[in-house]
KEKOL-142521 format. One line per 2 residues: for each residue x, y, z of C-alpha. Coordinates in steps of 0.02 Angstrom, whole numbers, m for minus. Each point is the difference from the previous one (the first is absolute). Layout:
REM residues N
X,Y,Z  ...
//
This chain:
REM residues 516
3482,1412,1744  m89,m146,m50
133,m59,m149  144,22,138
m92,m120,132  m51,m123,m135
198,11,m62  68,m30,164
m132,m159,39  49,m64,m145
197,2,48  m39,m66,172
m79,m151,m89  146,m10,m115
144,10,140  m107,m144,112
m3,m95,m174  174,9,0
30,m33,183  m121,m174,m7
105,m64,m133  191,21,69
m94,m82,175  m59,m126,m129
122,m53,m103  m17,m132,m160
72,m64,m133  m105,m7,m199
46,m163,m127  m20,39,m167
m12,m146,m133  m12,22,m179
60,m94,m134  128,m95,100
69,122,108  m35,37,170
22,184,78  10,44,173
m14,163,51  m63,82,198
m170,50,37  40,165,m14
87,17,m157  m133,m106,m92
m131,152,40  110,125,m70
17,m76,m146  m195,m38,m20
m16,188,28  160,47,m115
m95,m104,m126  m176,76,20
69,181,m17  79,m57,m164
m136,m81,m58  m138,162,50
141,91,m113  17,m90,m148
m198,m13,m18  m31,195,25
119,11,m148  m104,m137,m104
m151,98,62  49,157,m50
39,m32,m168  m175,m74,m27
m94,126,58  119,150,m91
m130,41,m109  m139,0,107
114,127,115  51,111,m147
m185,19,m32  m85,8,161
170,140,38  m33,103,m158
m208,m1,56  26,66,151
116,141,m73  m130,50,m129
m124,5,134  99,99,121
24,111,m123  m190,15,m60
m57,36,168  126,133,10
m67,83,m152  m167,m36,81
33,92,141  86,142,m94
m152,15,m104  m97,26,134
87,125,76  18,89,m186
m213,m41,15  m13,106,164
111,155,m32  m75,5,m187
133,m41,m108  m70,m66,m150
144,m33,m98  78,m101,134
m149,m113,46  m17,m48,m160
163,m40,m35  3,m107,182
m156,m61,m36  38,m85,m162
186,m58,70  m122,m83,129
m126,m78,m110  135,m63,m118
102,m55,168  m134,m91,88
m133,m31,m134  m190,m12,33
45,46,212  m142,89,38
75,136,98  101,33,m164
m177,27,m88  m40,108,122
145,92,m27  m7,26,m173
m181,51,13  22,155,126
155,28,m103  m125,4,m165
m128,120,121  129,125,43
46,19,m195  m159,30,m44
m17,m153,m108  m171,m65,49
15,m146,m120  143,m85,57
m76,18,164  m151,m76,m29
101,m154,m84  104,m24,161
m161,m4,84  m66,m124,m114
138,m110,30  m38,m25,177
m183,m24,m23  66,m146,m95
93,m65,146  m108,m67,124
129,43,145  m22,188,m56
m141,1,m81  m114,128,147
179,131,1  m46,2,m207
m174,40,22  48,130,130
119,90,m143  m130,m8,m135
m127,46,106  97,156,21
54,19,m171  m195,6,m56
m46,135,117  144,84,m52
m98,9,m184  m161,22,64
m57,m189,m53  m125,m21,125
m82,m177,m53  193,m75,m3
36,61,160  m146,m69,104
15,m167,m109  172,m9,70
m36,52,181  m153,m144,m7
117,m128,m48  130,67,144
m137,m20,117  m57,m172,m65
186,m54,6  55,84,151
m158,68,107  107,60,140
91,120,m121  m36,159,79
3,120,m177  m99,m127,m73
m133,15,99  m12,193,12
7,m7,m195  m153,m119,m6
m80,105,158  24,149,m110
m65,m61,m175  m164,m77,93
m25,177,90  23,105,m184
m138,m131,m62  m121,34,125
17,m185,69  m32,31,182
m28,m176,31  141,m63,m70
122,124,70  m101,m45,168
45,m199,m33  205,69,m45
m5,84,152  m56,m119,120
118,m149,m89  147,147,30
m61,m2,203  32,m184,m2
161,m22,m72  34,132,144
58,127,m159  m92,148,93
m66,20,201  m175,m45,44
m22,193,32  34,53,m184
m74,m141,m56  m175,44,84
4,171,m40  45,m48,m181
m136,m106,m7  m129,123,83
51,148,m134  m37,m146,m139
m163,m41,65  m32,182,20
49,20,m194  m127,m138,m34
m144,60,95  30,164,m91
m23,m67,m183  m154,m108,86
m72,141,96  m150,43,m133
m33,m151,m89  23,m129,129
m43,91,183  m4,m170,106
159,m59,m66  101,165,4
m78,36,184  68,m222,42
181,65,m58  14,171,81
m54,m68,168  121,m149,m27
143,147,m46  m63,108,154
13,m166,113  198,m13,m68
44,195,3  m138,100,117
110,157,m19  m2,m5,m206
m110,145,m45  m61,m30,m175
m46,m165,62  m117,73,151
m51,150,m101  m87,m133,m124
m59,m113,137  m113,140,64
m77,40,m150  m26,m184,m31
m69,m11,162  m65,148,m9
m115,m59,m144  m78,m150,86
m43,85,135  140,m65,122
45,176,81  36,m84,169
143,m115,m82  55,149,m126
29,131,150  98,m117,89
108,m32,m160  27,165,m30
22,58,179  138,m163,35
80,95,m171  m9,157,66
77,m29,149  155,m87,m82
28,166,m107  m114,143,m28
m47,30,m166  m108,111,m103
m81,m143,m122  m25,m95,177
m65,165,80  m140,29,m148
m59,m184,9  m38,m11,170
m95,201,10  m94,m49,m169
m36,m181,51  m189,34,13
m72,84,m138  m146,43,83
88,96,133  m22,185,29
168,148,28  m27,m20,178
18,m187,17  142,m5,m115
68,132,111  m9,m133,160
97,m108,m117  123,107,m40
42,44,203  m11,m188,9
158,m12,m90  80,131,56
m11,m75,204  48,m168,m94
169,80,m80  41,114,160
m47,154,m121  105,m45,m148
38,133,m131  m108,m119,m103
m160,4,100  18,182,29
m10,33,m180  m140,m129,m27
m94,79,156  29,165,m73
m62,m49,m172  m167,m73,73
m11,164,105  5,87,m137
m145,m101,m112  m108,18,176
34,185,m22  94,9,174
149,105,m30  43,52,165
29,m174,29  101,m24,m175
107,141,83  15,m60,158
36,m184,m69  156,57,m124
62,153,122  130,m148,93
69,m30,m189  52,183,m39
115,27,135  148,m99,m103
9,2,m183  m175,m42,m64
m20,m131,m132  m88,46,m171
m173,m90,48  25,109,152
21,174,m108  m155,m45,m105
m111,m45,144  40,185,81
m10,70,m168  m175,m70,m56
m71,41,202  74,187,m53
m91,m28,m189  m155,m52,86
4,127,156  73,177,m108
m22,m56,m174  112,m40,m118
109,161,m50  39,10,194
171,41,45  14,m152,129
m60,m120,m116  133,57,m149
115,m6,149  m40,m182,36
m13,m57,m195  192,90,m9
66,m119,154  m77,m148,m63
105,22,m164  158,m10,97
m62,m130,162  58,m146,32
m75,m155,m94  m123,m121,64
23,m177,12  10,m94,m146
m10,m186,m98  187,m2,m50
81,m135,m69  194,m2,m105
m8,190,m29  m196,35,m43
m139,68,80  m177,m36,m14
m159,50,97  m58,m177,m31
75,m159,69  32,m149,m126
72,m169,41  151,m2,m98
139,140,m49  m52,71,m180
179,19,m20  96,m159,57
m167,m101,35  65,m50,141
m125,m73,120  m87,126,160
126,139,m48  m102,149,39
m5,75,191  m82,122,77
126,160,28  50,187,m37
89,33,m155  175,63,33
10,197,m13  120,51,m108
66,182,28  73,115,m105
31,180,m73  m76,77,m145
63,17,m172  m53,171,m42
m87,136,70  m169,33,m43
m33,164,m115  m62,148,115
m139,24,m97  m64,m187,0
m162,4,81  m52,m169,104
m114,m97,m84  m157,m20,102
m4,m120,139  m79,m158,m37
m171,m83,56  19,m87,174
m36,m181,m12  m92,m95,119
86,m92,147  m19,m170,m62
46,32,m167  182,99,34
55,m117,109  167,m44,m100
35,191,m41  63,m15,m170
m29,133,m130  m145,m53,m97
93,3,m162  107,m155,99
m169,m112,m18  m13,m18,m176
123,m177,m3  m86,m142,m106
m67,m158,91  121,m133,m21
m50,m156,m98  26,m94,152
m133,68,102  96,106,94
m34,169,59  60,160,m93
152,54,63  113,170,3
165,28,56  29,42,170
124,130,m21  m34,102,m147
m30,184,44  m160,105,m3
110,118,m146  105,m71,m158
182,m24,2  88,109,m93
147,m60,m151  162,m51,96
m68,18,190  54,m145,88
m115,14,133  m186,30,25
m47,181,m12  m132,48,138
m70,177,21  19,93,172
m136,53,111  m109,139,m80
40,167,84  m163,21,45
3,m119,173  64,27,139
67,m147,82  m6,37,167
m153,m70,77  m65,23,172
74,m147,111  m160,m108,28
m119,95,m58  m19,m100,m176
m26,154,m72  94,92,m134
26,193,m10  m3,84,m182
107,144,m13  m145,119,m90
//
């Protein structure tokens, strides 16, 4: 649109150039070497511009045969590098649908096309990944370290290629140097986060974190609970050596996080210990009111030591009108019913959580009032032991796949940073492998364990897991069944109900009818 009005201006100009000269007519006198020429106005411009177009012509001739060579060049470079970057881009596609023949192949018609490019470096070195040859990759990497354009992307792919083979010291030396280099490099920073975590350098990891906050790498909510869990971790290691300065970080990491429960939990003991029961109830209660929670629940009833069943008992109702009657305060009110010998009112506290499918902490508190109440070779207390082998799990510290009964600050498997949360394992159901001979006896029911101890409902043999070097907690996994998995089943095995219970209760009665 633009072309076509600036065309026709440009003829309108023309034509009136045209018309001003007939209206103005003239004549031009030549004289040169004797002669004299006289020629109109109008046919001396025509030959001024006859002679300028000849002139533009011959001189892009001259031109172009000086700069031939330069042309031939420049023409045969941009050839070779339309054709690298089309083995470039062919490599990479080779790259992502895992062809290593054909990447490497395109990758080294790309490095020999377009030399030291450093996309072509990159290419080769995924190339050298997917084939398996680790050295070549490494090299490639090494290549754009030495570049200073590339040099963070090199670290990146050794850093990579020493996890891959377990070198632990090369790996954080390159992910330093990333960091140093690049400090808003987001794997960089997660790598050095990590390795200051595994070493137990809370303060450090808290200074990574907070410089991760201001580049605006993570929110300000992450960042203060990541900071409160690190604090937490340091009061923790501080906690019997150093009482004023563990107790100075957990109240800074309850400040950032009040709902973090390890961190509360150890702020009322700390508390607890210099005599601050005012400040440590209203830590624990501000925690308990974010999330019920059994460590949170024993804290808070065992605050005093001095106190007797029945005042523990008032603190146990006090959390339960706190939490609206949570399943957690009713089995902490039952449990301190119980010590103060008041088993009507353990009854009467738990009947609510029999109605639906009680948990395992549920099954072993009715089991051990039955123990207590009828002995224990009753029939309703084998009855409750029985359930609580095939209930429901209790709440947890999970974190990437494992279970603990113990929180920790990091992941023992990834070490990832405030991994573990507070939830049920996932029930996994299935059928049995074989039947069970008919004259297998069942072995006798085990010892009921107290309320504050079964909490997690894991088999016993489950709690034998090794502390990790770390610090953190023992773990187990969260799904492995109560029974072994046979050769070749590919799912967990777990047994049926024992014939023995009847599973029809008496709709709000809490009670449970045994069919002999």
């Amino acid at each position: 649109m633009w072309r076509a009005l600036a065309f026709l201006a440009l003829l309108a100009v023309a034509a009136y150039g045209a018309t001003w000269i007939a209206d103005h007519p003239g004549t031009v006198t030549i004289v040169w070497s004797g002669y004299e020429v006289v020629i109109s106005l109008a046919i001396a411009l025509i030959g001024v511009l006859i002679a300028a177009i000849v002139v533009g012509f011959i001189w892009a001739i001259v031109r172009g045969f000086i700069t031939l060579p330069e042309t031939l060049v420049r023409g045969s470079r941009e050839r070779r590098r339309a054709k690298g970057y089309s083995a470039l881009s062919r490599g990479m596609v080779a790259v992502g649908s895992g062809d290593p023949m054909a990447a490497r192949r395109h990758a080294n018609d790309a490095e020999r096309l377009l030399g030291s490019e450093p996309l072509a470096l990159l290419l080769k070195a995924q190339a050298a990944q997917i084939s398996g040859d680790r050295e070549a990759a490494e090299s490639a990497f090494q290549r754009m370290v030495d570049d200073p354009e590339t040099r963070v992307l090199g670290l990146r792919g050794l850093f990579v290629e020493a996890r891959r083979r377990e070198d632990d010291v090369s790996a954080r030396a390159y992910a330093a140097e990333a960091a140093r280099l690049a400090p808003s490099v987001t794997w960089a920073n997660e790598a050095v986060l990590e390795a200051q975590c595994a070493d137990g350098d809370w303060t450090g990891a808290t200074e990574t974190v907070e410089r991760r906050a201001s580049l605006g790498l993570i929110e300000k909510s992450v960042s203060r609970r990541q900071r409160a869990v690190l604090l937490t971790a340091a009061a923790q290691e501080r906690e019997a050596g150093e009482p004023e300065a563990a107790t100075e970080r957990v109240m800074r990491a309850v400040k950032l996080a009040p709902d973090l429960v390890p961190a509360a939990v150890l702020a009322g003991r700390l508390l607890a210990r210099r005599g601050d029961l005012r400040r440590a109830g209203k830590v624990l209660e501000a925690a308990w009111r974010a999330g019920p929670h059994p460590d949170v629940a024993k804290t808070y009833i065992t605050l005093r030591t001095g106190d007797s069943v029945r005042d523990r008992l008032a603190k146990a109702e006090n959390l339960a009108r706190i939490s609206s009657w949570h399943p957690e305060a009713r089995l902490a009110l039952a449990q301190t019913a119980y010590d103060a010998r008041d088993f009507a009112k353990a009854r009467e506290v738990l009947a609510p959580l029999l109605n639906d499918r009680p948990s395992v902490r549920t099954c072993l508190a009715m089991a051990r009032l039955e123990e207590t109440e009828h002995g224990s070779g009753s029939a309703r207390a084998r009855e409750w032991l029985a359930r609580a082998a095939h209930a429901p799990r209790d709440p947890l510290w999970i974190a990437d796949g494992i279970a603990s009964e113990t929180w920790a600050p990091i992941s023992p498997v990834t070490g990832r940073l405030d991994a573990f949360v507070w939830k049920a394992p996932t029930e996994v159901l299935a059928g049995p492998s074989e039947a069970a001979p008919e004259d297998t006896k069942a072995p006798d029911a085990p010892a009921v364990l107290p309320l504050d101890t079964a909490k997690s409902g894991i088999p016993a043999a489950n709690h034998g897991a090794k502390p990790q070097a770390n610090g953190a907690a023992s773990v187990v996994p969260s799904a492995i069944p109560a029974t072994p998995m046979p050769a070749g089943t590919a799912s967990p095995v777990v047994l049926p109900l024992p014939k023995s219970v009847d599973k029809t209760a008496e709709a709000g009665s809490g009670k449970v009818r045994p069919l002999h």
